[in-house]
Every structure is written in C-alpha cells, then in structure tokens.
C-alpha positions, 0 to 999 in steps of 0.5 A, a space after each residue: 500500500 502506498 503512503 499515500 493510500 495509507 494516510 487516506 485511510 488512517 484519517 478514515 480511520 480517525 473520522 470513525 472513531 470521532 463519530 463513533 465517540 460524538 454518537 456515544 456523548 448525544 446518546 448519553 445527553 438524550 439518556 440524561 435528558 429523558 431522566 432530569 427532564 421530568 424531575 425538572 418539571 415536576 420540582 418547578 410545580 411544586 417550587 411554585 407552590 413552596 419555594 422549598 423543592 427548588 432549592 433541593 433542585 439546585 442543591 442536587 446539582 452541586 457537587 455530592 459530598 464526600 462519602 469518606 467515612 475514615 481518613 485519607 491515608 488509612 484506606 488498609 485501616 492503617 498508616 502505611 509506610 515504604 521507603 527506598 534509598 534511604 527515605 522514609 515516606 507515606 503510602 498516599 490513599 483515599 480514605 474508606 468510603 462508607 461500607 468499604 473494607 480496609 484493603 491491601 496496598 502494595 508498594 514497590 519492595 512489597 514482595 521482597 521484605 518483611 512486610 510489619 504491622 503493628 495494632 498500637 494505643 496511644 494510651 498503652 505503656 506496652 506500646 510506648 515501651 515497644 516504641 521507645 525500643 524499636 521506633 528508630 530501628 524501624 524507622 531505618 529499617 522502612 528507609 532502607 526499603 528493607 521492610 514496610 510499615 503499616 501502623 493502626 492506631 486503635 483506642 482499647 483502654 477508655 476504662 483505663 482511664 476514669 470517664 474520660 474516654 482517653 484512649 479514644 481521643 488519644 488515637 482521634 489524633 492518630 486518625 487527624 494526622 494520617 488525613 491532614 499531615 501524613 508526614 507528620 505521622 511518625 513524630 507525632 507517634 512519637 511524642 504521644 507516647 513521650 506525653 502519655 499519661 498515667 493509667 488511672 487518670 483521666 488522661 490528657 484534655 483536647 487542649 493538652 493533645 493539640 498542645 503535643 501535636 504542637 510540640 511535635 513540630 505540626 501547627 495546623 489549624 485543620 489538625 487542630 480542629 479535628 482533634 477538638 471535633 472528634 472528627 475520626 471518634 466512629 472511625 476510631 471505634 469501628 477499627 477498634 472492634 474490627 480489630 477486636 473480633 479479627 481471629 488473625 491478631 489473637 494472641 496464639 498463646 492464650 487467644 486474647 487481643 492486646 496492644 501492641 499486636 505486631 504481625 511480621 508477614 501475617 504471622 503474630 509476632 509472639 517474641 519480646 519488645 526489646 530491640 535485640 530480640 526483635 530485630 533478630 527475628 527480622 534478621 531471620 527472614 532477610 
C-alpha cells in the first residue's frame, strides 16, 4: 500500500472513531435528558407552590459530598509506610468510603521484605515501651526499603482511664494526622507516647493533645480542629472492634487481643519488645 493510500485511510480511520465517540456523548445527553427532564418539571410545580423543592433542585446539582467515612491515608485501616534509598515516606490513599473494607496496598519492595504491622494505643505503656525500643530501628529499617510499615492506631483502654474516654481521643489524633499531615505521622507517634499519661487518670484534655501535636513540630489549624471535633471518634471505634473480633491478631498463646499486636508477614509476632530480640527475628527472614 502506498503512503499515500495509507494516510487516506488512517484519517478514515480517525473520522470513525470521532463519530463513533460524538454518537456515544448525544446518546448519553438524550439518556440524561429523558431522566432530569421530568424531575425538572415536576420540582418547578411544586417550587411554585413552596419555594422549598427548588432549592433541593439546585442543591442536587452541586457537587455530592464526600462519602469518606475514615481518613485519607488509612484506606488498609492503617498508616502505611515504604521507603527506598534511604527515605522514609507515606503510602498516599483515599480514605474508606462508607461500607468499604480496609484493603491491601502494595508498594514497590512489597514482595521482597518483611512486610510489619503493628495494632498500637496511644494510651498503652506496652506500646510506648515497644516504641521507645524499636521506633528508630524501624524507622531505618522502612528507609532502607528493607521492610514496610503499616501502623493502626486503635483506642482499647477508655476504662483505663476514669470517664474520660482517653484512649479514644488519644488515637482521634492518630486518625487527624494520617488525613491532614501524613508526614507528620511518625513524630507525632512519637511524642504521644513521650506525653502519655498515667493509667488511672483521666488522661490528657483536647487542649493538652493539640498542645503535643504542637510540640511535635505540626501547627495546623485543620489538625487542630479535628482533634477538638472528634472528627475520626466512629472511625476510631469501628477499627477498634474490627480489630477486636479479627481471629488473625489473637494472641496464639492464650487467644486474647492486646496492644501492641505486631504481625511480621501475617504471622503474630509472639517474641519480646526489646530491640535485640526483635530485630533478630527480622534478621531471620532477610
């Protein structure tokens, strides 16, 4: 076929597929069109009488709102964390819309490292005490690309803590800085657990949790905001029963759930918090 013939039926070809998509949006109109149309005159009848139904018209026009019921960044139920070359960085998400399941995210070096999941409080001394030994260690260890990190901050201590409902708002912080500040996340773990209260009082006020989210370098009116509201409050709750009744982060040796539950590569984690013994059992999978 000449060049010529060529290029004469490549530009039949486009011409079709122009058409093809044209045909395909008018259909589409006249589909919306037989739909709307109806709602429209019936809204206007009923506006001429009340004004209200107008005004509902207008509103279905707009935009819907979210329907996010977790935070950004926490779409696996948790924070997660990757790294390469030496960089310790967030794993972006959507939020969970309502209804949906937490689900898996991968990441480039998924399939080749340990792959860490840790159920924590922010109100728990077991998880400040697994923190303050492992936390650097960890941090490396994600940087280096030689494992991933994936943390659930979960509320299982309110009745730990008087009527105050610490716990719960402790892990509302975790919920706020995944949306808002990801990046943040990490140093804001950090200083929780240097700020956490004693069990048996009434913990910290909301006040005194943006005051800490403060001192961990993050100043943000929005975190601050959805720390005082309780934005993440049922987020918090639902993930902290779906943990609860989740037969994987048992306790293998007496069946109970508690925090820190660390799960290495979907098995229970069932050794000590000090750095030397775990950090050998993550060397033993290398």
């Amino acid at each position: 076929m000449s060049d010529q013939h060529r290029s004469r039926d490549q530009r039949r070809e486009v011409a079709r597929e122009l058409a093809r998509r044209e045909r395909e949006r008018a259909e589409r109109r006249r589909r919306l069109l037989r739909i709307l149309v109806p709602i429209i005159v019936v809204v206007v009848l009923v506006g001429a009488g009340t004004g209200v139904a107008v005004a509902v018209a207008v509103a279905s026009n707009r935009p819907a709102p979210s329907t996010s019921a977790g935070p950004a960044n926490m779409i696996t139920g948790g924070i997660q964390f990757t790294g390469e070359g030496g960089r310790f960085t967030v794993v972006k998400t959507a939020g969970l819309r309502k209804g949906q399941r937490p689900e898996p995210v991968a990441t480039s070096n998924a399939d080749r490292v340990p792959r860490i999941v840790t159920y924590i409080d922010f109100s728990c001394p077991g998880c400040k005490a697994f923190e303050a030994a492992n936390s650097g260690y960890l941090k490396k260890l994600v940087a280096d690309g030689r494992a991933t990190l994936e943390v659930h901050p979960i509320a299982i201590l309110d009745t730990h803590y008087q009527t105050s409902r610490y716990s719960s708002r402790a892990n509302n912080v975790g919920a706020c800085v995944a949306d808002l500040a990801p990046d943040r996340f990490y140093d804001v773990m950090h200083e929780m657990y240097a700020e956490q209260p004693e069990e048996s009082t009434a913990g910290l006020t909301n006040d005194r949790l943006v005051a800490v989210v403060h001192q961990a370098g993050l100043n943000d009116p929005a975190v601050d905001r959805c720390i005082q509201g309780e934005r993440f409050r049922k987020f918090v709750a639902a993930q902290t029963q779906a943990a609860g009744q989740d037969p994987t982060l048992r306790n293998p040796r007496d069946g109970g759930f508690y925090t820190p539950t660390i799960l290495i590569n979907g098995r229970y984690y069932t050794g000590a918090a000090d750095n030397a013994s775990f950090s050998s059992y993550i060397a033993s999978l290398h």
